[in-house]
DONUTOR-939216 format. One record per atom (N, C-alpha, C): residue in three letters; atom name; y, z, x. Coordinates in pm, whole numbers. Layout:
BEGIN
<site><residu>Ala</residu><atome>CA</atome><Y>Y</Y><Z>Z</Z><X>X</X></site>
...
***
This chain:
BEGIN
<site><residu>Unk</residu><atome>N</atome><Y>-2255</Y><Z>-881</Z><X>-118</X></site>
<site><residu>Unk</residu><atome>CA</atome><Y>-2279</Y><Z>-774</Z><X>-25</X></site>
<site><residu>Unk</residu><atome>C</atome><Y>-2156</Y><Z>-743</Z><X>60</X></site>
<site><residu>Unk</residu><atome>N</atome><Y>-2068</Y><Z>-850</Z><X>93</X></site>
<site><residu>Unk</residu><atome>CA</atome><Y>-1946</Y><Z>-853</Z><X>149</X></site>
<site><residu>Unk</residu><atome>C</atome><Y>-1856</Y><Z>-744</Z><X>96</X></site>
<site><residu>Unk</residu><atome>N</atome><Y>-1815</Y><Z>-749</Z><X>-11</X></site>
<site><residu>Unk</residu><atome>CA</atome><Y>-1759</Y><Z>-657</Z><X>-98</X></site>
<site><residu>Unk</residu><atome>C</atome><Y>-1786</Y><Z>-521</Z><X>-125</X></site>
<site><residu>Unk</residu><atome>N</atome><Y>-1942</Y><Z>-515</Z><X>-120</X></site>
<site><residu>Unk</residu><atome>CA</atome><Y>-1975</Y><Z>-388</Z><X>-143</X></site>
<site><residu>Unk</residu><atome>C</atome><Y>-1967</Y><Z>-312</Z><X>-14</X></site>
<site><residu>Unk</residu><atome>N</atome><Y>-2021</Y><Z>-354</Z><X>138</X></site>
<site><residu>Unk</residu><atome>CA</atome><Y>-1969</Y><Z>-333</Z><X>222</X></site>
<site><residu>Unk</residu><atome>C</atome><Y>-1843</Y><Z>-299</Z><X>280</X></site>
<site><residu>Unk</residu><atome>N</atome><Y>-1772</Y><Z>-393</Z><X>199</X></site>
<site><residu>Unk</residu><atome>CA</atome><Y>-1584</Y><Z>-316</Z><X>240</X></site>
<site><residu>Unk</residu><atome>C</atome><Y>-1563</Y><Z>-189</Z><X>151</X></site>
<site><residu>Unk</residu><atome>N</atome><Y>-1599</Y><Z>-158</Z><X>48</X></site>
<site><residu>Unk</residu><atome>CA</atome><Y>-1589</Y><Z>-64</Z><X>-55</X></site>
<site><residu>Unk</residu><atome>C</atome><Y>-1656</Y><Z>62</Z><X>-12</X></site>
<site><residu>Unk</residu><atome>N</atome><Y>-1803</Y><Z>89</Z><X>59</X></site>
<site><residu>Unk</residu><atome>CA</atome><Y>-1881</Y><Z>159</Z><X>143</X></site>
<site><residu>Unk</residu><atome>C</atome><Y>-1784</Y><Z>183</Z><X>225</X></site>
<site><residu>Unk</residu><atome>N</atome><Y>-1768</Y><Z>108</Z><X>345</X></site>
<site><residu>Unk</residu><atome>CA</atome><Y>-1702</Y><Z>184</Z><X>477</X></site>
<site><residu>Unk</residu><atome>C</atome><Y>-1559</Y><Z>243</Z><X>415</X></site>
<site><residu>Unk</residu><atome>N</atome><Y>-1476</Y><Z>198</Z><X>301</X></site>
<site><residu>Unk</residu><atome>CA</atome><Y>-1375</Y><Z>287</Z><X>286</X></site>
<site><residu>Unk</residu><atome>C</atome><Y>-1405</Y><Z>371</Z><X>216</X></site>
<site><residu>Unk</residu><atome>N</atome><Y>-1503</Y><Z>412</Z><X>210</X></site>
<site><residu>Unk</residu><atome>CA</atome><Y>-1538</Y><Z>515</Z><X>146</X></site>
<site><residu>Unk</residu><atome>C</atome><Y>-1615</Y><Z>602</Z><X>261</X></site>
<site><residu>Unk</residu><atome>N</atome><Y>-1633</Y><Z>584</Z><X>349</X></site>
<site><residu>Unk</residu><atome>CA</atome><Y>-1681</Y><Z>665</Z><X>428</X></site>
<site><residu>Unk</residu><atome>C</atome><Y>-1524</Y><Z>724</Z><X>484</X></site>
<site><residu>Unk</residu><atome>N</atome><Y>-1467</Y><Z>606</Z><X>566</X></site>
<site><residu>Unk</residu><atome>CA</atome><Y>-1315</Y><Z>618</Z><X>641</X></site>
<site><residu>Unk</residu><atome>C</atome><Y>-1264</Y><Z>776</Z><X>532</X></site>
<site><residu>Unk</residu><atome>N</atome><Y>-1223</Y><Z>740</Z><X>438</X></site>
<site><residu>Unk</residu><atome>CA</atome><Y>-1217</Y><Z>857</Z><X>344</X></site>
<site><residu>Unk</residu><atome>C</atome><Y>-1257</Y><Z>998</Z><X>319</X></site>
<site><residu>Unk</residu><atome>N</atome><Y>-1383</Y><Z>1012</Z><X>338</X></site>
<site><residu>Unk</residu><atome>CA</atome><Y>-1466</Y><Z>1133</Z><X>354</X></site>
<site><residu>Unk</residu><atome>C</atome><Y>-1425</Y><Z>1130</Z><X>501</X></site>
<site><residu>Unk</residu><atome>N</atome><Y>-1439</Y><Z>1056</Z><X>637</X></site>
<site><residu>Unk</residu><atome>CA</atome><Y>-1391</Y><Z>1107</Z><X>717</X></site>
<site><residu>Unk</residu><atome>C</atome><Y>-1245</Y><Z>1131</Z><X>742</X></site>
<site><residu>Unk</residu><atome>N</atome><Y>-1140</Y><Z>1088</Z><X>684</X></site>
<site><residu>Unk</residu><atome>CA</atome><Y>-998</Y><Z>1119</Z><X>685</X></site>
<site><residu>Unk</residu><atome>C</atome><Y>-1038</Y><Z>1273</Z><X>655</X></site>
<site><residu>Unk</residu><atome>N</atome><Y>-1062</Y><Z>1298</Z><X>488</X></site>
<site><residu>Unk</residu><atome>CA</atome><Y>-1085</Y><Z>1411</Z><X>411</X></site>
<site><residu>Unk</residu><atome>C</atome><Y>-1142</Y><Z>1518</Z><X>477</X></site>
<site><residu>Unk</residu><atome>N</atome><Y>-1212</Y><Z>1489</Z><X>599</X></site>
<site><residu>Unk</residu><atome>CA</atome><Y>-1304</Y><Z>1629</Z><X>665</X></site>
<site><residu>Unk</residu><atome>C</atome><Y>-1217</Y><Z>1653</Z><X>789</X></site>
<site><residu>Unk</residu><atome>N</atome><Y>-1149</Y><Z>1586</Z><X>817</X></site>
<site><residu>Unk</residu><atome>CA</atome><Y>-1066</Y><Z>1584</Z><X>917</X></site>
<site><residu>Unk</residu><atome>C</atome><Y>-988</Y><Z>1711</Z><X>942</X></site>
<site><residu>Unk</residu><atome>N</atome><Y>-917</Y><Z>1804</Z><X>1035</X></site>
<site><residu>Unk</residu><atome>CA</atome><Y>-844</Y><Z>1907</Z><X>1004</X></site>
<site><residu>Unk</residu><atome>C</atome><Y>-666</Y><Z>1877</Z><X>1003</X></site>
<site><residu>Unk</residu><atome>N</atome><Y>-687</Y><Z>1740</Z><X>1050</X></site>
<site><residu>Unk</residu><atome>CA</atome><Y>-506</Y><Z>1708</Z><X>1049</X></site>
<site><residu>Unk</residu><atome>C</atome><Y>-476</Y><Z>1628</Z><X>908</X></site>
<site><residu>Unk</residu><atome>N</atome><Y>-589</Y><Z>1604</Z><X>784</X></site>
<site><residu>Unk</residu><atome>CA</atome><Y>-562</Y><Z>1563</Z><X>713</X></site>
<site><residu>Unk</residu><atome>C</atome><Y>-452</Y><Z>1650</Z><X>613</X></site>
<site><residu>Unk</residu><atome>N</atome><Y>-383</Y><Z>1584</Z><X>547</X></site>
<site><residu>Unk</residu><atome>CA</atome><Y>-250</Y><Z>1652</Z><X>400</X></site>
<site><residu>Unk</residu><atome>C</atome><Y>-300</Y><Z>1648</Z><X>307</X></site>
<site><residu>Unk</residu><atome>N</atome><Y>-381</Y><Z>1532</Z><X>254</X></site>
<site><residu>Unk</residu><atome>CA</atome><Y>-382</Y><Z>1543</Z><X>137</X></site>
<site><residu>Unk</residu><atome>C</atome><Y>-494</Y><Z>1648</Z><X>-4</X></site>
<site><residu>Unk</residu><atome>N</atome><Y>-536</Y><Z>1742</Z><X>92</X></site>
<site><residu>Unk</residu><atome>CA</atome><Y>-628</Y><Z>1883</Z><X>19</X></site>
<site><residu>Unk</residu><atome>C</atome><Y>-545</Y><Z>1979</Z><X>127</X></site>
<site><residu>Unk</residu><atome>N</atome><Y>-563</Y><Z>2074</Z><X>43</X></site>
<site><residu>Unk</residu><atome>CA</atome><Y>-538</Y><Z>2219</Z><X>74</X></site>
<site><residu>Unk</residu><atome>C</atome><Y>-626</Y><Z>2238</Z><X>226</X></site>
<site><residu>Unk</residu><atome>N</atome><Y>-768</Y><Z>2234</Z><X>241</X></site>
<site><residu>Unk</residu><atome>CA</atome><Y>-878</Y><Z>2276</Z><X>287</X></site>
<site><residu>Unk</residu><atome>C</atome><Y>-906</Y><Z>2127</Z><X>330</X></site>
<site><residu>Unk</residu><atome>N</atome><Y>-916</Y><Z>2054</Z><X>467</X></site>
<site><residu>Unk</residu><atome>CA</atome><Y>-1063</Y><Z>2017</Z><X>525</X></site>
<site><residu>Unk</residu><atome>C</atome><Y>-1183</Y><Z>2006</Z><X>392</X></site>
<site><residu>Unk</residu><atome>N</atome><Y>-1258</Y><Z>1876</Z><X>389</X></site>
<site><residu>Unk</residu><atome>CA</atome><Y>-1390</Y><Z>1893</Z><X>312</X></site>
<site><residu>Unk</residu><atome>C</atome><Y>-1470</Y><Z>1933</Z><X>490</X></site>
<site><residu>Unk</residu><atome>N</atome><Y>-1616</Y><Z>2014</Z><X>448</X></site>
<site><residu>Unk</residu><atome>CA</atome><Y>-1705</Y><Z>2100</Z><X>513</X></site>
<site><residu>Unk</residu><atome>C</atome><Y>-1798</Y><Z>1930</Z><X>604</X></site>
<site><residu>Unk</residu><atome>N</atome><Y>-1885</Y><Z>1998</Z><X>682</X></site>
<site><residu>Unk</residu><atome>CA</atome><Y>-1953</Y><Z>1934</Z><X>773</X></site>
<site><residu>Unk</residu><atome>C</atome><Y>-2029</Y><Z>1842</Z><X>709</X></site>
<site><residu>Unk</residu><atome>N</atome><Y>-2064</Y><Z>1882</Z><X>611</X></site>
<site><residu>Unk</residu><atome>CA</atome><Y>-2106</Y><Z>1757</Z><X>479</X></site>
<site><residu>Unk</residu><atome>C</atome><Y>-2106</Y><Z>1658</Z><X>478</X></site>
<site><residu>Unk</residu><atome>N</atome><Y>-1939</Y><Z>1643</Z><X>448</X></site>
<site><residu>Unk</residu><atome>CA</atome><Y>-1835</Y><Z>1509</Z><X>432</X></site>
<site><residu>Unk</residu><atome>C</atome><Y>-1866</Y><Z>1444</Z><X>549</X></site>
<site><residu>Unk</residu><atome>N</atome><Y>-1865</Y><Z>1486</Z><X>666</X></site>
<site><residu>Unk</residu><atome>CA</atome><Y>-1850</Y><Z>1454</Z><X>810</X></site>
<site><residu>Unk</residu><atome>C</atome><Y>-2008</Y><Z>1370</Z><X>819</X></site>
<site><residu>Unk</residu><atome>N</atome><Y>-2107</Y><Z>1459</Z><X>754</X></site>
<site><residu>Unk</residu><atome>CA</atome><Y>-2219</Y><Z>1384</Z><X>763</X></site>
<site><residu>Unk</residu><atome>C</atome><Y>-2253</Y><Z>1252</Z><X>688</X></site>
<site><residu>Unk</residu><atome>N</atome><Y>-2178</Y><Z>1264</Z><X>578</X></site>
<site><residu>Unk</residu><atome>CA</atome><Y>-2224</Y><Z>1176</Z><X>449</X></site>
<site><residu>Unk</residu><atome>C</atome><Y>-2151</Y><Z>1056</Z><X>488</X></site>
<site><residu>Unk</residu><atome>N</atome><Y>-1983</Y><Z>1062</Z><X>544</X></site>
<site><residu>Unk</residu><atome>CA</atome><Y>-1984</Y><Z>955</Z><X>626</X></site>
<site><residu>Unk</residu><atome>C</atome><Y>-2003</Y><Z>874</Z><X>702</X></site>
<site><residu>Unk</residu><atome>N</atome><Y>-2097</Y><Z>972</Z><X>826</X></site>
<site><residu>Unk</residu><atome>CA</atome><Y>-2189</Y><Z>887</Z><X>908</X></site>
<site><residu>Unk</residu><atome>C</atome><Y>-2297</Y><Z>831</Z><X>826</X></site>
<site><residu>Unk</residu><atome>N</atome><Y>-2391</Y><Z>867</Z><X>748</X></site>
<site><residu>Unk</residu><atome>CA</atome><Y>-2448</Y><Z>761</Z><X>684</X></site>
<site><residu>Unk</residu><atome>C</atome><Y>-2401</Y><Z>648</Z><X>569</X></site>
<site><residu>Unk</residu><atome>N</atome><Y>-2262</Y><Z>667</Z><X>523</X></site>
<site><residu>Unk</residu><atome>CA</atome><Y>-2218</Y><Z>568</Z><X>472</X></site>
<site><residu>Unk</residu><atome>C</atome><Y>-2145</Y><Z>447</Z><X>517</X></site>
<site><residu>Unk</residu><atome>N</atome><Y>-2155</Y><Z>491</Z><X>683</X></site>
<site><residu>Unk</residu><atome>CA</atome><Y>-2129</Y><Z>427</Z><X>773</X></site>
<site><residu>Unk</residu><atome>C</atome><Y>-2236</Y><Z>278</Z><X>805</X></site>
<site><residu>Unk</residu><atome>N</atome><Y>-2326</Y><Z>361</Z><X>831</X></site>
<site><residu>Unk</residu><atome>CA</atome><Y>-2457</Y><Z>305</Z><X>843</X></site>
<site><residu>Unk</residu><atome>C</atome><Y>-2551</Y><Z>220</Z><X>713</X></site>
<site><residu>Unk</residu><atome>N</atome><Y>-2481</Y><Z>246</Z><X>590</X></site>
<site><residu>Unk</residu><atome>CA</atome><Y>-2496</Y><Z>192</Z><X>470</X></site>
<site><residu>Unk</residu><atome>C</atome><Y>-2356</Y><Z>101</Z><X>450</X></site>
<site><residu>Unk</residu><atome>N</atome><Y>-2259</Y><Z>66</Z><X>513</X></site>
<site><residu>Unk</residu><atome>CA</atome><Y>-2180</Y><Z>-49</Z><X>509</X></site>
<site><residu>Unk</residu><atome>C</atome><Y>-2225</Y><Z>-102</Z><X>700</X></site>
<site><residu>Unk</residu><atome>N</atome><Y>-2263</Y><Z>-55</Z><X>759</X></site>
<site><residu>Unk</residu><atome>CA</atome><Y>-2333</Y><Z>-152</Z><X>825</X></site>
<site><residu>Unk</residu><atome>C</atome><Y>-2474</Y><Z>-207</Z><X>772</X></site>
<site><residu>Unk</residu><atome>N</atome><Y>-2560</Y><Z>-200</Z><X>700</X></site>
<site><residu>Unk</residu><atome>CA</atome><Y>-2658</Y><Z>-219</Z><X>659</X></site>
<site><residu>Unk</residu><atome>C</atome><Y>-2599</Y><Z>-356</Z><X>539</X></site>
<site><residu>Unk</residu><atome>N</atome><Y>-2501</Y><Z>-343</Z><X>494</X></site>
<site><residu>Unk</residu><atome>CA</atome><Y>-2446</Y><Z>-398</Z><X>340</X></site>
<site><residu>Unk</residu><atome>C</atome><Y>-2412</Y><Z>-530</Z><X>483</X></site>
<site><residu>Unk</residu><atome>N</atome><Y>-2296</Y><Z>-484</Z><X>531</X></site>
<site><residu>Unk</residu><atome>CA</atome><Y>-2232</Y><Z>-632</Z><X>602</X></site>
<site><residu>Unk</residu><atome>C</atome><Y>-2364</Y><Z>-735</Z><X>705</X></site>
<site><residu>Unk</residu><atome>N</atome><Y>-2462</Y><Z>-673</Z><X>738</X></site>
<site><residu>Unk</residu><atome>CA</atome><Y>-2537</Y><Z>-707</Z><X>783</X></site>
<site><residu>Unk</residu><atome>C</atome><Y>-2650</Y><Z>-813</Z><X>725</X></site>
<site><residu>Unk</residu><atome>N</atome><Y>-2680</Y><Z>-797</Z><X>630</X></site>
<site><residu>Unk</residu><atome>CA</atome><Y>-2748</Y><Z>-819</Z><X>506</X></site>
<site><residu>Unk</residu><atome>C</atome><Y>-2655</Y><Z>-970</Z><X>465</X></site>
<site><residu>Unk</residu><atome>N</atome><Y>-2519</Y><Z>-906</Z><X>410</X></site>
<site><residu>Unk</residu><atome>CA</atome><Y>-2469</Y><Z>-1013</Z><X>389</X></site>
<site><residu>Unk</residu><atome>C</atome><Y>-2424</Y><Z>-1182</Z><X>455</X></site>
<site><residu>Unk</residu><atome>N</atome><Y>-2410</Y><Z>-1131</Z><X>618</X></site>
<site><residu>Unk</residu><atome>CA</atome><Y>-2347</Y><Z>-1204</Z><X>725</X></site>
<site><residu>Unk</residu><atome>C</atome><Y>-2517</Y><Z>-1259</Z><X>820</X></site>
<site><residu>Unk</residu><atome>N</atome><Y>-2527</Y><Z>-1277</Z><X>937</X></site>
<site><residu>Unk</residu><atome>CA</atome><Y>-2592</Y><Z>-1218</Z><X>1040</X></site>
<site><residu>Unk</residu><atome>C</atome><Y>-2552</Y><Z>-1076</Z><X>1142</X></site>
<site><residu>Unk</residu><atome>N</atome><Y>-2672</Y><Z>-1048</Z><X>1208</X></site>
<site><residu>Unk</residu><atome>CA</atome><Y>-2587</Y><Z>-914</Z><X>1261</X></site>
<site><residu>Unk</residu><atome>C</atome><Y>-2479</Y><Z>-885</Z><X>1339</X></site>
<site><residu>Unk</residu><atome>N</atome><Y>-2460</Y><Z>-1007</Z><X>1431</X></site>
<site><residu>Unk</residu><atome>CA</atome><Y>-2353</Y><Z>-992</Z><X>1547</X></site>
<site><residu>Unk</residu><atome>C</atome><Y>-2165</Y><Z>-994</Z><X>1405</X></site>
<site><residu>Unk</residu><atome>N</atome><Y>-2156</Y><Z>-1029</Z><X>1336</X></site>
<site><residu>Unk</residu><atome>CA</atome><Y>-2060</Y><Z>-1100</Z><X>1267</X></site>
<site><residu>Unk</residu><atome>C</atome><Y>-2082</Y><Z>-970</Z><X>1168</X></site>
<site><residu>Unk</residu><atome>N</atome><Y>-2210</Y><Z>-933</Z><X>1114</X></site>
<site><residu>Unk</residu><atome>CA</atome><Y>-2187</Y><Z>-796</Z><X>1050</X></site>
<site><residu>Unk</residu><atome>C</atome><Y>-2149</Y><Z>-696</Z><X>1096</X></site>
<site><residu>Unk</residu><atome>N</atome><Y>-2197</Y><Z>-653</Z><X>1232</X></site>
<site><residu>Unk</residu><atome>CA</atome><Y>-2140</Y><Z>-559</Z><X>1276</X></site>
<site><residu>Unk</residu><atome>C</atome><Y>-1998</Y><Z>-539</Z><X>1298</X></site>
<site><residu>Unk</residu><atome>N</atome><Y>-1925</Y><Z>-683</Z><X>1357</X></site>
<site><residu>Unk</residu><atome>CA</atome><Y>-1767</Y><Z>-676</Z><X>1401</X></site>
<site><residu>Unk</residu><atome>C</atome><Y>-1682</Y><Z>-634</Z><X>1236</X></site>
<site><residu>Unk</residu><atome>N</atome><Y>-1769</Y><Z>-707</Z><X>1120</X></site>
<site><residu>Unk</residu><atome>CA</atome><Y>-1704</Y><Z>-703</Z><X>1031</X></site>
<site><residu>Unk</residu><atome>C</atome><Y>-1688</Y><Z>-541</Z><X>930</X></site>
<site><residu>Unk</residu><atome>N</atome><Y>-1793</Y><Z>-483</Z><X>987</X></site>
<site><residu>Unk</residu><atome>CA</atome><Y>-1804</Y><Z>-311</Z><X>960</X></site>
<site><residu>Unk</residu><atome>C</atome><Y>-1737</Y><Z>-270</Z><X>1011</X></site>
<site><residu>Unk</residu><atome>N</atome><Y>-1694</Y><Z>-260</Z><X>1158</X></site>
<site><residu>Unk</residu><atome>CA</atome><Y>-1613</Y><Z>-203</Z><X>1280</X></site>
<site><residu>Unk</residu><atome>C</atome><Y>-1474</Y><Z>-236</Z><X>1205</X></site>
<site><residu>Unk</residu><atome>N</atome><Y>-1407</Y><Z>-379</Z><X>1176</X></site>
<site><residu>Unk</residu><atome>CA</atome><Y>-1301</Y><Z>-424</Z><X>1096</X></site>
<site><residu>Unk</residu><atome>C</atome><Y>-1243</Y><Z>-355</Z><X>981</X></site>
<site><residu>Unk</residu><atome>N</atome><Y>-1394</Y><Z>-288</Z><X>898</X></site>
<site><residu>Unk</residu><atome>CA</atome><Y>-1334</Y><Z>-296</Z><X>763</X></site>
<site><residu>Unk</residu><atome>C</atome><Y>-1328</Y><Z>-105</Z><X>755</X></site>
<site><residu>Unk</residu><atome>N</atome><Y>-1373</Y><Z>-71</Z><X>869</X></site>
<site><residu>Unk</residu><atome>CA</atome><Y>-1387</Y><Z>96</Z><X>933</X></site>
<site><residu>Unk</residu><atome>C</atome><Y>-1249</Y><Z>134</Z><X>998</X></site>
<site><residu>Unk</residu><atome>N</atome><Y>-1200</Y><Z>63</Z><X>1061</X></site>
<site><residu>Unk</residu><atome>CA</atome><Y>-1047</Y><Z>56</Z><X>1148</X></site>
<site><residu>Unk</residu><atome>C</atome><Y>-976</Y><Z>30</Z><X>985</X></site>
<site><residu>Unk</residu><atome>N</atome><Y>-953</Y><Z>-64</Z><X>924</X></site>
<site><residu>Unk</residu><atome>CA</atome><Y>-889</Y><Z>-60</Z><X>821</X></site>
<site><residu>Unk</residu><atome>C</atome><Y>-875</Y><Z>46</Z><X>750</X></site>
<site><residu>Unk</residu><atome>N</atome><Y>-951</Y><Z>88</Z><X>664</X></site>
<site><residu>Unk</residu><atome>CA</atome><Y>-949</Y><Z>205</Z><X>651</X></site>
<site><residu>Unk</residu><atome>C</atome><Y>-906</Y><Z>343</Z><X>736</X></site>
<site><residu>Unk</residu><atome>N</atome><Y>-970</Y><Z>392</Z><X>850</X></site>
<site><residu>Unk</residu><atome>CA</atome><Y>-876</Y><Z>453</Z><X>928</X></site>
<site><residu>Unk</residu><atome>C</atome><Y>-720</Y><Z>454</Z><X>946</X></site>
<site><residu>Unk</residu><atome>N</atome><Y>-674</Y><Z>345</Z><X>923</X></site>
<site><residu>Unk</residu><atome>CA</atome><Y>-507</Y><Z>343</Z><X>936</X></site>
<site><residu>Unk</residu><atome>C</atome><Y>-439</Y><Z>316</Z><X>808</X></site>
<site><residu>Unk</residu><atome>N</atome><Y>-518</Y><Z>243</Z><X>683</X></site>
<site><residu>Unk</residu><atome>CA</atome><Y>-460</Y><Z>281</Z><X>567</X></site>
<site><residu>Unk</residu><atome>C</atome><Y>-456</Y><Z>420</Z><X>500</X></site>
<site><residu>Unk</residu><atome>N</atome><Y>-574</Y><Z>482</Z><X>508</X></site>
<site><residu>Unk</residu><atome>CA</atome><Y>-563</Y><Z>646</Z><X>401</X></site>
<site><residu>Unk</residu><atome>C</atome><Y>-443</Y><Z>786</Z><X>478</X></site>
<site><residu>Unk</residu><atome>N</atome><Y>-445</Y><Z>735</Z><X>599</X></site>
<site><residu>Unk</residu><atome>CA</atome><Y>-327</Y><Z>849</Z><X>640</X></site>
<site><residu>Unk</residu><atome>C</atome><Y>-176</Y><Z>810</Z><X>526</X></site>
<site><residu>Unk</residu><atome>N</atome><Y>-204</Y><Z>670</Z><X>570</X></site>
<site><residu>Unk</residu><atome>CA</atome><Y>-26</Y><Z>592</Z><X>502</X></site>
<site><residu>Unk</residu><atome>C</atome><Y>-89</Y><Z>625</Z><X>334</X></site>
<site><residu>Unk</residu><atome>N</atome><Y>-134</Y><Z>574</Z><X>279</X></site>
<site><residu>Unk</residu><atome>CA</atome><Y>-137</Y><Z>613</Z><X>151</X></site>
<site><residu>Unk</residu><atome>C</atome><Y>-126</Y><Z>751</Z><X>104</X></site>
<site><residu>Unk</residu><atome>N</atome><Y>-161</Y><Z>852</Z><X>158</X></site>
<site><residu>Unk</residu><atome>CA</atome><Y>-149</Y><Z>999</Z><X>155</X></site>
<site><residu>Unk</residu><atome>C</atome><Y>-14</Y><Z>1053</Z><X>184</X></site>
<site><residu>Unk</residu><atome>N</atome><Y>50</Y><Z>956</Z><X>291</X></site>
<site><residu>Unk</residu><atome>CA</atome><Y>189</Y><Z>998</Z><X>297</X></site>
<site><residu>Unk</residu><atome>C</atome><Y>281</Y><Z>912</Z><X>177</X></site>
<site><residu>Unk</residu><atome>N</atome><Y>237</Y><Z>753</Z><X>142</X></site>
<site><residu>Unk</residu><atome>CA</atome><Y>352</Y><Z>773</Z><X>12</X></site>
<site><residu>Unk</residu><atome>C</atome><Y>330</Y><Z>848</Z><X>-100</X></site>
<site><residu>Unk</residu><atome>N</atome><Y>196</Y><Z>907</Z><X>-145</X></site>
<site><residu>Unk</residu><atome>CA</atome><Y>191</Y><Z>980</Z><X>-255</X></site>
<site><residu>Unk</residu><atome>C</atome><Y>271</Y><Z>1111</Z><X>-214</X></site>
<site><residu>Unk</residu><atome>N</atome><Y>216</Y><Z>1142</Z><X>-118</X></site>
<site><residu>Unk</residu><atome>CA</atome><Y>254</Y><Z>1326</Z><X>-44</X></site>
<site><residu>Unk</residu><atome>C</atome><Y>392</Y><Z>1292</Z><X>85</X></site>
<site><residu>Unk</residu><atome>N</atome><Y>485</Y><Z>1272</Z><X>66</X></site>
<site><residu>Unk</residu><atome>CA</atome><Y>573</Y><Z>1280</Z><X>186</X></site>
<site><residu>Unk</residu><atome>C</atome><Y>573</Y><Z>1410</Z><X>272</X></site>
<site><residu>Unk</residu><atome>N</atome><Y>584</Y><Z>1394</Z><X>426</X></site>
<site><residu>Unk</residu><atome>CA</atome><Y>586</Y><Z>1509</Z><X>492</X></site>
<site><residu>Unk</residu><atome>C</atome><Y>716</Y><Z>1598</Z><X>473</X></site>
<site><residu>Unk</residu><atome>N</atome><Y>690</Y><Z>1721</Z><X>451</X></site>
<site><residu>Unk</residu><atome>CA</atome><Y>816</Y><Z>1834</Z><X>450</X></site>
<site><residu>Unk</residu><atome>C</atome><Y>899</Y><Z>1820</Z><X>586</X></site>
<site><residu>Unk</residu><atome>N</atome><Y>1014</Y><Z>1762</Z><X>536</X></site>
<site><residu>Unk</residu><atome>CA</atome><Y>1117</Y><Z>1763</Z><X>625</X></site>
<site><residu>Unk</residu><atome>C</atome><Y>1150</Y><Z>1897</Z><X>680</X></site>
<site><residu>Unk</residu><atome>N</atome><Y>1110</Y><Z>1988</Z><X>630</X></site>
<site><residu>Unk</residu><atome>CA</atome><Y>1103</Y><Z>2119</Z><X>698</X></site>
<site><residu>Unk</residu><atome>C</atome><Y>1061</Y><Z>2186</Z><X>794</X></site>
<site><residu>Unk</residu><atome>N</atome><Y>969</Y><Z>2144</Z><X>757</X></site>
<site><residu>Unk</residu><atome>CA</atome><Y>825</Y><Z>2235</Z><X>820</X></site>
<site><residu>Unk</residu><atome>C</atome><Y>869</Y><Z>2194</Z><X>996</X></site>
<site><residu>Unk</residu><atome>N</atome><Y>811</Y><Z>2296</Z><X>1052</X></site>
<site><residu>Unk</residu><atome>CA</atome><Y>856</Y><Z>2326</Z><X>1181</X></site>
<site><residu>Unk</residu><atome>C</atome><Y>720</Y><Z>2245</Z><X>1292</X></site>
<site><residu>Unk</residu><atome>N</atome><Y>792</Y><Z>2167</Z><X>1364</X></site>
<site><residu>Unk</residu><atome>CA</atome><Y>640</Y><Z>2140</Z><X>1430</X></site>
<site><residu>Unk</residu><atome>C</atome><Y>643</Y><Z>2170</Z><X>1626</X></site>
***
């Protein structure tokens, strides 16, 4: 359940990077959808780590594996996609 739980919340982190409007890596923002489907896949890797652990230790470990994600998919998006040294900000 451990596993599947880390795999869930980066997969939410993801859909929420992806719906995001400062995200690079799509043309377009995904729609309010994404935004939703992450909050419950949120709640389905808290449900997974919970299950697996007890709750106090599941929860920190959702929050953990939610922050992880958050600060890996920007960096991975930038070594595939480097920012335009151009572009005017």
């Amino acid at each position: 359940m451990n596993l599947l739980g880390c795999l869930v919340a980066f997969a939410a982190m993801a859909l929420a990077y992806l719906s995001s409007r400062n995200q690079r890596a799509l043309a377009r923002p995904l729609g309010r959808g994404a935004k939703v489907a992450a909050g419950a896949l949120t709640a389905v890797a808290l449900a997974c780590w919970v299950v697996g652990e007890t709750t106090l230790p599941g929860i920190f470990s959702t929050l953990t594996a939610l922050m992880l994600g958050a600060v890996a998919f920007p960096y991975v998006i930038w070594l595939f996609k480097p920012a335009d040294p151009k572009k005017a900000r």
